[in-house]
N, CA and C atoms of all chains as a GROMACS GRO file, in nm:
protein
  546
    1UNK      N    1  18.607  12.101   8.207
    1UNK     CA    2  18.519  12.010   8.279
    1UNK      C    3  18.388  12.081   8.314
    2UNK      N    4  18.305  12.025   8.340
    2UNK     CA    5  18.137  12.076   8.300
    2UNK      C    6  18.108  12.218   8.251
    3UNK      N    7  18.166  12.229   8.129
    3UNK     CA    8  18.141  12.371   8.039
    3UNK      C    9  17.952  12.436   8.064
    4UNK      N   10  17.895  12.314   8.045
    4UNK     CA   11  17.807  12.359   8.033
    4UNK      C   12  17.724  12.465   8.155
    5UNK      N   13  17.696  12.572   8.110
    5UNK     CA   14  17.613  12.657   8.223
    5UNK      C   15  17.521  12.597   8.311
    6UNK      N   16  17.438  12.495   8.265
    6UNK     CA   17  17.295  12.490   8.367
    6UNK      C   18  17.396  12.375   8.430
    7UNK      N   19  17.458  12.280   8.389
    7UNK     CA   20  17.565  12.168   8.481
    7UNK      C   21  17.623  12.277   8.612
    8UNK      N   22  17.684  12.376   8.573
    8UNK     CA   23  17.749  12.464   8.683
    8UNK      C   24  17.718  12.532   8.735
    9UNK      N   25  17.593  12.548   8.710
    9UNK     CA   26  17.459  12.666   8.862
    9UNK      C   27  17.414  12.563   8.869
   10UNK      N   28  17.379  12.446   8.890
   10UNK     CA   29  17.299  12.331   8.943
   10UNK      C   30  17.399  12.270   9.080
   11UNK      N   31  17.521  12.271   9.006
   11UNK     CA   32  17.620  12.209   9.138
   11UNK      C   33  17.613  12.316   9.237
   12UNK      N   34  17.689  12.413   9.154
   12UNK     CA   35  17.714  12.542   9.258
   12UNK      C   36  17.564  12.595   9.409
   13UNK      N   37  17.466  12.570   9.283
   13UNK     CA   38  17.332  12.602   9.424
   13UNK      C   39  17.304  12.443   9.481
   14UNK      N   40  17.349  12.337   9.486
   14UNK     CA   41  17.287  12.224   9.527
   14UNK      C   42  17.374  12.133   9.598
   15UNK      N   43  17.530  12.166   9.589
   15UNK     CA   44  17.609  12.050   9.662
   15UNK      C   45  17.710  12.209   9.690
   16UNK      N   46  17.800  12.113   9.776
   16UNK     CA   47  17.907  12.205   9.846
   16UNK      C   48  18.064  12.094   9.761
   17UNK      N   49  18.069  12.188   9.617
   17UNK     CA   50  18.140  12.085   9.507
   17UNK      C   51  18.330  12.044   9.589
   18UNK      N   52  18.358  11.936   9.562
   18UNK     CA   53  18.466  11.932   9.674
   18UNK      C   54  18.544  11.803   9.504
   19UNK      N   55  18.685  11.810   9.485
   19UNK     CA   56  18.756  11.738   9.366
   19UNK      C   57  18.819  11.697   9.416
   20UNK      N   58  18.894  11.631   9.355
   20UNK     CA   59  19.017  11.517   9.404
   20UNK      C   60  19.094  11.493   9.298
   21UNK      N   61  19.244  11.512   9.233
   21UNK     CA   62  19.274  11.497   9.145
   21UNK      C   63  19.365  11.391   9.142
   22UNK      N   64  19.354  11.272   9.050
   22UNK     CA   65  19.417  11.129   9.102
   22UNK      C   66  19.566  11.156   9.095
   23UNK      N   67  19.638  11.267   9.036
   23UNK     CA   68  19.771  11.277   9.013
   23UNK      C   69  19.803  11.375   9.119
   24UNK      N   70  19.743  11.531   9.068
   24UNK     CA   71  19.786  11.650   9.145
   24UNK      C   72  19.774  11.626   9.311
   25UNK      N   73  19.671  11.560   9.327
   25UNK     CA   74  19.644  11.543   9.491
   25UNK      C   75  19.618  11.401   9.529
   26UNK      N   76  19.766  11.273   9.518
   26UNK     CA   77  19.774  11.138   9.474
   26UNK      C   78  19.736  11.092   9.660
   27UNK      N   79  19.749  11.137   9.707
   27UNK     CA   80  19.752  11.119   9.844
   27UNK      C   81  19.633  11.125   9.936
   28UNK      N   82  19.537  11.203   9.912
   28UNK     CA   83  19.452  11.232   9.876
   28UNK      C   84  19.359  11.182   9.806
   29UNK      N   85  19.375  11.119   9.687
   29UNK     CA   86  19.292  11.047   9.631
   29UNK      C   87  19.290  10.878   9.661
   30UNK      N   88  19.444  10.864   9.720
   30UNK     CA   89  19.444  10.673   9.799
   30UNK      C   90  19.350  10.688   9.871
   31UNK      N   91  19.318  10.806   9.947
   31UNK     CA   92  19.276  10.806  10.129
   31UNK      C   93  19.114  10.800  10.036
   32UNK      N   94  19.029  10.916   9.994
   32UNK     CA   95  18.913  10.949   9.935
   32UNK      C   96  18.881  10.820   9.883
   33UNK      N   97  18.979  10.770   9.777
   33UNK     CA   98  18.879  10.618   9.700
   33UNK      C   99  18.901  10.523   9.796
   34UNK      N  100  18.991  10.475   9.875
   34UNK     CA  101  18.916  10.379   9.982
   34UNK      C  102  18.794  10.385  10.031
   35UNK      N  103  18.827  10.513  10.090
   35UNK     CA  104  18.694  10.514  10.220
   35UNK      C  105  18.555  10.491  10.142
   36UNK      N  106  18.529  10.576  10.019
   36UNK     CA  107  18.429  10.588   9.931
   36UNK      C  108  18.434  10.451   9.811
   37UNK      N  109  18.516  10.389   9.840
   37UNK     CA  110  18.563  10.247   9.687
   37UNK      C  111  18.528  10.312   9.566
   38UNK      N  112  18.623  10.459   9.485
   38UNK     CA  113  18.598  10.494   9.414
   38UNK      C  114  18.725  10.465   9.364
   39UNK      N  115  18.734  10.368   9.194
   39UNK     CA  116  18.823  10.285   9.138
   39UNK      C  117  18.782  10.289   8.973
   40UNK      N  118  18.736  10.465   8.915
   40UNK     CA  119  18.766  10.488   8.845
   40UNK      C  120  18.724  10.649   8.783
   41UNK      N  121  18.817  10.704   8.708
   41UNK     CA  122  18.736  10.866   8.727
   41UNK      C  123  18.708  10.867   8.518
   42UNK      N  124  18.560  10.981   8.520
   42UNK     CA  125  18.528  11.019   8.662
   42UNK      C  126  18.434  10.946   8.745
   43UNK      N  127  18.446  10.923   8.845
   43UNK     CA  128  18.336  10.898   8.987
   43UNK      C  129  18.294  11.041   9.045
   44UNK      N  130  18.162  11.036   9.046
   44UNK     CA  131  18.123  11.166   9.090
   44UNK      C  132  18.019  11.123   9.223
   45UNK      N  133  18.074  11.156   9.396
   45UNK     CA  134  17.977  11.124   9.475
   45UNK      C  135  17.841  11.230   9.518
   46UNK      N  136  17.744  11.194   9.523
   46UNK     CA  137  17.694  11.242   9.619
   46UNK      C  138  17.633  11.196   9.766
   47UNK      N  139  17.740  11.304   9.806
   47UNK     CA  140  17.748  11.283   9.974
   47UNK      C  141  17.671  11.370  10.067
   48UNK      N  142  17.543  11.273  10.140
   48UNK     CA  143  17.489  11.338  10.236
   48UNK      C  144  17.550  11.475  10.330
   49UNK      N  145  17.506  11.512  10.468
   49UNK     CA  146  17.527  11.603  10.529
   49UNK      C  147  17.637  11.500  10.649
   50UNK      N  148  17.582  11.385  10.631
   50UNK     CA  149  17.643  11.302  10.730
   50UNK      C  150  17.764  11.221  10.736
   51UNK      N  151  17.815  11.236  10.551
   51UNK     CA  152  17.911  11.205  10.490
   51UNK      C  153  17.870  11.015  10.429
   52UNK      N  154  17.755  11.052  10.428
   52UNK     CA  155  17.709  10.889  10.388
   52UNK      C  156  17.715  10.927  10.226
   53UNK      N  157  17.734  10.819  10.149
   53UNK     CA  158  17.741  10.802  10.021
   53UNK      C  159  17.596  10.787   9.968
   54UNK      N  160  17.524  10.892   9.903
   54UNK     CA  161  17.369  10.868   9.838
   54UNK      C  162  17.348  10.802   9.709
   55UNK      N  163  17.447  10.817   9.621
   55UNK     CA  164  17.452  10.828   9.485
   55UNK      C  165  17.564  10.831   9.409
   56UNK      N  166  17.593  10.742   9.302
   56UNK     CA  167  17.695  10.730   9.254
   56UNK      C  168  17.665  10.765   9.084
   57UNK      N  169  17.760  10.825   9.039
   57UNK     CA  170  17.792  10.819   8.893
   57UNK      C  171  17.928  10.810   8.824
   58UNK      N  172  17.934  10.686   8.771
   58UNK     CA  173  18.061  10.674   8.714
   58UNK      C  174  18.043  10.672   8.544
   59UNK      N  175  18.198  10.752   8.500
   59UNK     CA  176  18.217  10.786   8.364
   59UNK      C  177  18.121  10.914   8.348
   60UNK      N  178  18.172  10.941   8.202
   60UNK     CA  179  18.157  11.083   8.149
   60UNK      C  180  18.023  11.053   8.140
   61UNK      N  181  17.914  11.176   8.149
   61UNK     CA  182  17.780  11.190   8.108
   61UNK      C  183  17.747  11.334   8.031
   62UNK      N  184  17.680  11.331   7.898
   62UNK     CA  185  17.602  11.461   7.858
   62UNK      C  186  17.574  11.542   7.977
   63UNK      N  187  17.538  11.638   7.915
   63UNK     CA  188  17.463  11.787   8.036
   63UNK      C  189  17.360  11.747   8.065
   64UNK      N  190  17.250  11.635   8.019
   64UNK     CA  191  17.101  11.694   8.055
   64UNK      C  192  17.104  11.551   8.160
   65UNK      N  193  17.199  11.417   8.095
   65UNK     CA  194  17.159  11.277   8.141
   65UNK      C  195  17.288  11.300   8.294
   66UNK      N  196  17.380  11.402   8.295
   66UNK     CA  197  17.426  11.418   8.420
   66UNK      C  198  17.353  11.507   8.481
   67UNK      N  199  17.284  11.616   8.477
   67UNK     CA  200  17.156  11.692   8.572
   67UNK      C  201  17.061  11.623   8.605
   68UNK      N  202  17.027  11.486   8.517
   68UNK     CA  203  16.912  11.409   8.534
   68UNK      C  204  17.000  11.348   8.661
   69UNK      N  205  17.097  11.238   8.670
   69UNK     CA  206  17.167  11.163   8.757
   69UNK      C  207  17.208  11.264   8.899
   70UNK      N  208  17.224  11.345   8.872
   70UNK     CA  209  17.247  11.470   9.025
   70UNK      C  210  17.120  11.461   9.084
   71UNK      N  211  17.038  11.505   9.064
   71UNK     CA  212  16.877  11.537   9.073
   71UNK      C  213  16.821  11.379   9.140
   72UNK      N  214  16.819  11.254   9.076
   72UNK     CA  215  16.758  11.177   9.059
   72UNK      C  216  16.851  11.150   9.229
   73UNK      N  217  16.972  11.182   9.257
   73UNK     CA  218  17.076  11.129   9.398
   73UNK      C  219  17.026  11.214   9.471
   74UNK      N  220  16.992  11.335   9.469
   74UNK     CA  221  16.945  11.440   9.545
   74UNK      C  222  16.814  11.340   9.602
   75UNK      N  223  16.696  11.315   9.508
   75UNK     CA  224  16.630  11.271   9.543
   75UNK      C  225  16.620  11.112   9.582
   76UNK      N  226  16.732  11.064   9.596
   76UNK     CA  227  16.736  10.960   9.651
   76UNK      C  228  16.772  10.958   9.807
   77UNK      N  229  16.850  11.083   9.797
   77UNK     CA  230  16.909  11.096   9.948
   77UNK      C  231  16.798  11.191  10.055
   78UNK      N  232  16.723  11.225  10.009
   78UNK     CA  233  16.562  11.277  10.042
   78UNK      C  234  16.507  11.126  10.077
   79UNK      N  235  16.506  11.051  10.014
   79UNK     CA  236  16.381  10.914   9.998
   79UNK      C  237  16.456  10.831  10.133
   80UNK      N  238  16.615  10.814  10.178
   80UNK     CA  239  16.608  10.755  10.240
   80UNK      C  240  16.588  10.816  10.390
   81UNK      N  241  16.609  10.862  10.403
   81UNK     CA  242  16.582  11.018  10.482
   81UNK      C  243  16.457  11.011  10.535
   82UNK      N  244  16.345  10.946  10.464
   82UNK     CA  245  16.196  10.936  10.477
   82UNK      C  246  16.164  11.152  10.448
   83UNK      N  247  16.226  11.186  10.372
   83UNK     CA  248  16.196  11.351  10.340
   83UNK      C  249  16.066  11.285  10.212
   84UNK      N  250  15.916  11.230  10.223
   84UNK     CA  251  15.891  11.179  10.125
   84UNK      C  252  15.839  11.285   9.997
   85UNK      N  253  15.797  11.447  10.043
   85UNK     CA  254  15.747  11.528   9.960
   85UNK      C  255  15.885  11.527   9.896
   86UNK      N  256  15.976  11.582   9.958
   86UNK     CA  257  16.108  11.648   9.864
   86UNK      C  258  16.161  11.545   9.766
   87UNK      N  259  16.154  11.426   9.823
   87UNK     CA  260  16.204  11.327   9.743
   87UNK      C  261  16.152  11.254   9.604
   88UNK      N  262  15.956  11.335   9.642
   88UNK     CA  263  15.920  11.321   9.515
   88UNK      C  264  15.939  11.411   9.438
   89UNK      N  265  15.911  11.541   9.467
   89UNK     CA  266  15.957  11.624   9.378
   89UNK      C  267  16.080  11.654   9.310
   90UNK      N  268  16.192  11.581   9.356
   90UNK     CA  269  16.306  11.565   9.300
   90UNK      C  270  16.312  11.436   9.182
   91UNK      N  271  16.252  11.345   9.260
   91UNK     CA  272  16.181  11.216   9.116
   91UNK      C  273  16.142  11.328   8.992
   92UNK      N  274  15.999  11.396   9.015
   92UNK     CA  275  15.921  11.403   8.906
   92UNK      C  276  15.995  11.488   8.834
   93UNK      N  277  16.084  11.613   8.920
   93UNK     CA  278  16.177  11.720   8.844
   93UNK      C  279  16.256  11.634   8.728
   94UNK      N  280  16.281  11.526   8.784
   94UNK     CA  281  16.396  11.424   8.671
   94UNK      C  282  16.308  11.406   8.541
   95UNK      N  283  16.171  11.314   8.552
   95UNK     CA  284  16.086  11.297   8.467
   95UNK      C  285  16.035  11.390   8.363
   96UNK      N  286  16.017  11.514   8.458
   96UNK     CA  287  15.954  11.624   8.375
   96UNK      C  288  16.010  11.698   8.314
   97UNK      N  289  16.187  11.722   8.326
   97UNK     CA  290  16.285  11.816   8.296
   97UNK      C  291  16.361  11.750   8.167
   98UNK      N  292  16.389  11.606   8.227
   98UNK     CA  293  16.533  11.529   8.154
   98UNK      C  294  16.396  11.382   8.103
   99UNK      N  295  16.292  11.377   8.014
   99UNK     CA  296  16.270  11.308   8.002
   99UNK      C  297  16.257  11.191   7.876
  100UNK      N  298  16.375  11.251   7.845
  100UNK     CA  299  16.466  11.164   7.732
  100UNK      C  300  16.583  11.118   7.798
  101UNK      N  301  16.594  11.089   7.898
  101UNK     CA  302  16.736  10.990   7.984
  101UNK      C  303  16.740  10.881   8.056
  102UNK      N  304  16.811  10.790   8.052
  102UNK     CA  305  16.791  10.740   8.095
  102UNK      C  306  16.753  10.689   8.277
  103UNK      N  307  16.754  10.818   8.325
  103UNK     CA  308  16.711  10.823   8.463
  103UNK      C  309  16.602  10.816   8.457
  104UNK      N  310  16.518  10.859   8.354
  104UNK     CA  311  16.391  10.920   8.385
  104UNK      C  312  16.251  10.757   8.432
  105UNK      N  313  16.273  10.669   8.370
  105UNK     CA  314  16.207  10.550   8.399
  105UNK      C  315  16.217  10.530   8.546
  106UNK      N  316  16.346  10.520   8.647
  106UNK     CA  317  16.374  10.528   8.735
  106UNK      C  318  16.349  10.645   8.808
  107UNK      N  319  16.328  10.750   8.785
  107UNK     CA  320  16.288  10.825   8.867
  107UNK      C  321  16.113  10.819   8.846
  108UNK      N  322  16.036  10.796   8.802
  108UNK     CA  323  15.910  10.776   8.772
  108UNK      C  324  15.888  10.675   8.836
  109UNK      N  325  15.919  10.563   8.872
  109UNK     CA  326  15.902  10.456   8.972
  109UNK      C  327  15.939  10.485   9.109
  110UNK      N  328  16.048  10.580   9.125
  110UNK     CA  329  16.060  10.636   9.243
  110UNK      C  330  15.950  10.722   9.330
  111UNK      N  331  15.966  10.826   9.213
  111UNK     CA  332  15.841  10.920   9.210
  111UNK      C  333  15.688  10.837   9.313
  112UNK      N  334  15.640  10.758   9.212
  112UNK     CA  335  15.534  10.674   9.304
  112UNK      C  336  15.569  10.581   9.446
  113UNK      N  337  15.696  10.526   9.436
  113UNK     CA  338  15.700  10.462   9.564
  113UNK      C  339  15.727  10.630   9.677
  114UNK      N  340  15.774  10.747   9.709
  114UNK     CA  341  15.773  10.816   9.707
  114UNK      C  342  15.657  10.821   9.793
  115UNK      N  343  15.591  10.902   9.715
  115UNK     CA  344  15.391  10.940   9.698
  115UNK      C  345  15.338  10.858   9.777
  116UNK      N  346  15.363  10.723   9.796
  116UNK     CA  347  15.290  10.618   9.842
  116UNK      C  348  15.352  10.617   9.968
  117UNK      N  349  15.482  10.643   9.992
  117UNK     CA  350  15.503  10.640  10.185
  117UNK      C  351  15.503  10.761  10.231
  118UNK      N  352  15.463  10.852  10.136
  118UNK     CA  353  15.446  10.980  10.200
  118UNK      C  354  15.297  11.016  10.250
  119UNK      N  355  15.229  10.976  10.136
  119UNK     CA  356  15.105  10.993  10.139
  119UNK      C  357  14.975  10.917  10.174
  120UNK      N  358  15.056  10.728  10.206
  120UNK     CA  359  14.977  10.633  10.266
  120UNK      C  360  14.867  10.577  10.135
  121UNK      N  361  14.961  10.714  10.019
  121UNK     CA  362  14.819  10.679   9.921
  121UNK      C  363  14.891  10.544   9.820
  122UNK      N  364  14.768  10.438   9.824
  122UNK     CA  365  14.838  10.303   9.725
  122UNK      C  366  14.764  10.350   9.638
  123UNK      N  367  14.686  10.422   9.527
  123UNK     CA  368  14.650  10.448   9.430
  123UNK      C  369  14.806  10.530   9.357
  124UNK      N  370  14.843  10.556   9.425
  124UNK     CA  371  15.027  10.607   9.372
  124UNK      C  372  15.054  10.497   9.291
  125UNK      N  373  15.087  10.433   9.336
  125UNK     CA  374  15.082  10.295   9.287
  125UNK      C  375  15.020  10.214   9.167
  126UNK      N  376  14.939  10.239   9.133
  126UNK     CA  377  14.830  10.192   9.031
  126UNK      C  378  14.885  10.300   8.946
  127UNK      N  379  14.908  10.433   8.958
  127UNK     CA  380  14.895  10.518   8.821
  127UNK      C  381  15.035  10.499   8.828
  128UNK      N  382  15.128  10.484   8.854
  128UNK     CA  383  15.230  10.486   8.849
  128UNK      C  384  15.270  10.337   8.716
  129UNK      N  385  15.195  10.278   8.774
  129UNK     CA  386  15.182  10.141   8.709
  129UNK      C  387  15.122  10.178   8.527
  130UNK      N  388  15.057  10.234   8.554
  130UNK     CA  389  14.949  10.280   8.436
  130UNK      C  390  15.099  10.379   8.359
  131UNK      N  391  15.106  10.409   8.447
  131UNK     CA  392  15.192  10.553   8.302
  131UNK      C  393  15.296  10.515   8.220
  132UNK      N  394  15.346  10.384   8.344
  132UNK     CA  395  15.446  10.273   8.290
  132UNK      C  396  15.378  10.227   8.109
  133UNK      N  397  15.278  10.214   8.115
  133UNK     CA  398  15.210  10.157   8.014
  133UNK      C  399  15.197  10.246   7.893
  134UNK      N  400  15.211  10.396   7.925
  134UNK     CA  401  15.241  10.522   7.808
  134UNK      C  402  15.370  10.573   7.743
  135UNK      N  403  15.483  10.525   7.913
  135UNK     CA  404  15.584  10.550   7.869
  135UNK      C  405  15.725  10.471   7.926
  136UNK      N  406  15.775  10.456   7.858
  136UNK     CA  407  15.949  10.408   7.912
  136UNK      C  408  15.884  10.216   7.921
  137UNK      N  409  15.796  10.197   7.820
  137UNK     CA  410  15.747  10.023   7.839
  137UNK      C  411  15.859   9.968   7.782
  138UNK      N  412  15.953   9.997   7.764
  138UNK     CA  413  16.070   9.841   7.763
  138UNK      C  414  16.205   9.896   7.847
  139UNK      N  415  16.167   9.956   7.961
  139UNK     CA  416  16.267  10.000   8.064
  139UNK      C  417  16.245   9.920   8.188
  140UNK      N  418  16.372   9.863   8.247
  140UNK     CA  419  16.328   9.734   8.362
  140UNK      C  420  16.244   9.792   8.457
  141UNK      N  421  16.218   9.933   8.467
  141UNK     CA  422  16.157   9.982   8.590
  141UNK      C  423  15.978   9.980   8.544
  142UNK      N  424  15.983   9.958   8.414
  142UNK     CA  425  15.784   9.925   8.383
  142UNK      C  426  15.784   9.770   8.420
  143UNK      N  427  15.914   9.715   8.449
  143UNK     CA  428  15.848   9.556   8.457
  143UNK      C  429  15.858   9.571   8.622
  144UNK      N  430  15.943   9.603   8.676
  144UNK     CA  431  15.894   9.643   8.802
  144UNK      C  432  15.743   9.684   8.886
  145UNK      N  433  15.737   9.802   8.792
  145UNK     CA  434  15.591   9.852   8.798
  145UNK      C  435  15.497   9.764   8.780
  146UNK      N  436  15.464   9.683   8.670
  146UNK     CA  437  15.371   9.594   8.645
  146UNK      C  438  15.258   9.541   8.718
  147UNK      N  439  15.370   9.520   8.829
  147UNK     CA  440  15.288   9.415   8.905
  147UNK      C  441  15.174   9.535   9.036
  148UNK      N  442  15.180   9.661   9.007
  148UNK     CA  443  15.118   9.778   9.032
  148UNK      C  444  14.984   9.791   8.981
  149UNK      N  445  15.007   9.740   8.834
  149UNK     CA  446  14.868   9.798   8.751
  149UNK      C  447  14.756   9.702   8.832
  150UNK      N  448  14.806   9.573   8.907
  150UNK     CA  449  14.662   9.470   8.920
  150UNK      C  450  14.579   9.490   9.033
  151UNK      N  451  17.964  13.058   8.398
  151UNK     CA  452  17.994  13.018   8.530
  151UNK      C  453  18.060  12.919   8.586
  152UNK      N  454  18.149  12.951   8.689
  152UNK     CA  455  18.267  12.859   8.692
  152UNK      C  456  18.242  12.826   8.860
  153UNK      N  457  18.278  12.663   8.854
  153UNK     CA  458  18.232  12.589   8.968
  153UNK      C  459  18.364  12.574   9.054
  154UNK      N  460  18.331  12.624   9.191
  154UNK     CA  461  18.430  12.680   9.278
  154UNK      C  462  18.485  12.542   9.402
  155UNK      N  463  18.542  12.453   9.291
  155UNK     CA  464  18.572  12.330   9.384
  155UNK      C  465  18.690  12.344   9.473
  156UNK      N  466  18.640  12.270   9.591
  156UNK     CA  467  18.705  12.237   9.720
  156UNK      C  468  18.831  12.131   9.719
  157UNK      N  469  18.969  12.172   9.750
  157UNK     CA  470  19.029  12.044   9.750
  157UNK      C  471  19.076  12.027   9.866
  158UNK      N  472  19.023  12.060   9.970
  158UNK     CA  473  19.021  11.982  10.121
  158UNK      C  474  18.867  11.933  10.143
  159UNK      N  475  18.911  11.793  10.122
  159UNK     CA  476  18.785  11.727  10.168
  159UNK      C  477  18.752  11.721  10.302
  160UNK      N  478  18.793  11.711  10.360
  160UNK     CA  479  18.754  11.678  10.518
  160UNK      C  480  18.741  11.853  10.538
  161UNK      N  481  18.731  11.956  10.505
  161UNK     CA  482  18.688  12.058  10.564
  161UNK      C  483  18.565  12.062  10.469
  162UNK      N  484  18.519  12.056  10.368
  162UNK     CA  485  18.386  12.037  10.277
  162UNK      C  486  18.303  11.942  10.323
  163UNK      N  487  18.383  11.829  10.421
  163UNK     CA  488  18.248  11.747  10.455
  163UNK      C  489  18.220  11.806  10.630
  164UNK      N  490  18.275  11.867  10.674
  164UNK     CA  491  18.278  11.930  10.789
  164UNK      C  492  18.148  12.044  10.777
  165UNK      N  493  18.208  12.098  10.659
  165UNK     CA  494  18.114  12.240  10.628
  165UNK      C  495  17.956  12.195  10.604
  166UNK      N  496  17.977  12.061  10.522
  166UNK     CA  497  17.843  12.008  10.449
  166UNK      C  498  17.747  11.979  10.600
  167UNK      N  499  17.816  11.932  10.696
  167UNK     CA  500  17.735  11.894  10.818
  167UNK      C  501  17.675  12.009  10.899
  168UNK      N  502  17.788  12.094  10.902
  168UNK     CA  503  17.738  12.234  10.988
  168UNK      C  504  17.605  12.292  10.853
  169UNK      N  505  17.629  12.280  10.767
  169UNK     CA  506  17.515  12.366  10.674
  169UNK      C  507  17.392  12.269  10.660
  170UNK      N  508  17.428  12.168  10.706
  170UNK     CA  509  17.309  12.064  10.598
  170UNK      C  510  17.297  12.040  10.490
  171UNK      N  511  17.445  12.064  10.380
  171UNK     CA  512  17.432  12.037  10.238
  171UNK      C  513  17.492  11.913  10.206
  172UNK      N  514  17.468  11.875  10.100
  172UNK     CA  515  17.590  11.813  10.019
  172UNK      C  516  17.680  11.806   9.947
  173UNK      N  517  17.742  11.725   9.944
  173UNK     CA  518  17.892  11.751   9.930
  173UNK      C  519  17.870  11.655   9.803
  174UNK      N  520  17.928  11.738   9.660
  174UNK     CA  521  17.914  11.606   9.561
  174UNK      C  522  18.097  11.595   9.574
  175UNK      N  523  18.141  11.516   9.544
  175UNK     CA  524  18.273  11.467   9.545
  175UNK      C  525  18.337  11.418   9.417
  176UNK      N  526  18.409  11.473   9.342
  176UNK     CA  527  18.482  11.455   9.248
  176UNK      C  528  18.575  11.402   9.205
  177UNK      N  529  18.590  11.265   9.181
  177UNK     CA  530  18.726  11.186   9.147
  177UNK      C  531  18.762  11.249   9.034
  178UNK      N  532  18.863  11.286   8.964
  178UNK     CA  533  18.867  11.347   8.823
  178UNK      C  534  19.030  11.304   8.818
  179UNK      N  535  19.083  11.308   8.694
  179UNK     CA  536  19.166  11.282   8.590
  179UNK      C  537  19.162  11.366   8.513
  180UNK      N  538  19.101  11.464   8.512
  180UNK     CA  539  19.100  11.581   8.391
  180UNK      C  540  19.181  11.669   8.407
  181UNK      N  541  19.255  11.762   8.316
  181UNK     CA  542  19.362  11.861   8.311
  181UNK      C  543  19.282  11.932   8.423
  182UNK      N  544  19.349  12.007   8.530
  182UNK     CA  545  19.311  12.095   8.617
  182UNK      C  546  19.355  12.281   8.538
   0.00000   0.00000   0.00000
């Protein structure tokens, strides 16, 4: 399970990694998927400091489109937080790192809403709209954007 | 490098609060 090296120094420096095994630890895993409504593995959470649920990924993912999905929860759990620098830079890290995945449209729309309550700046907004127009244009998050460019 | 998972949850989400981290949480089905 996550062979890959940069998958296993990414967890190891970024979450405090905690498993549940639906057989070996059955008791354990009734109590865990209630509380969390996790009803199929793998489910992989990420869980705040507060034990709030930030981010979900269910089923198997590649190395780069599951570092993109860690990253993209990291920075979601920053965004609600109102953390608005960290939360962009965790957006654009997605965009700029993993930007062949499918996170990456979504984190680029994040990215600018982001920028824009951090920074009060609505020109976030407009280029955000605009880049939509260079890249990821048949991803639901440029039709989102759209209505940005006017 | 090998990822040093927790299988007491309620002491990982304990720890995650005292540190300020997060806790990713692992449903798995995979050979242990």
């Amino acid at each position: 399970m996550y062979p890959d090296e940069r998958v296993a120094r990414f967890i190891q420096d970024n979450f405090i990694p905690a498993r549940i095994h639906v057989k070996d630890q059955a008791e354990d895993y009734r109590r865990y998927a209630q509380r969390y409504n996790a009803q199929w593995t793998p489910t992989l959470l990420v869980i705040d400091s507060q034990g709030t649920e930030r981010h979900r990924i269910e089923g198997f993912l590649p190395a780069d489109d599951l570092l993109a999905q860690l990253t993209l929860g990291l920075g979601h759990s920053a965004f609600v937080q109102e953390r608005w620098d960290e939360a962009e830079r965790r957006f654009r890290e997605v965009v700029d790192r993993f930007p062949k995945t499918e996170s990456a449209p979504e984190a680029l729309y994040w990215a600018g809403v982001a920028r824009y309550k951090g920074k009060g700046d609505v020109a976030a907004l407009a280029e955000t709209g605009r880049e939509f127009t260079r890249r990821y244009q048949d991803s639901s998050w440029a039709k989102k954007a759209s209505v940005w460019r006017s | 490098m090998a990822i040093t998972w927790r299988k007491d949850i309620d002491k990982a989400l304990d720890d995650a609060r005292a540190q300020k981290r997060h806790v990713l949480l692992d449903f798995s089905a995979a050979p242990m």
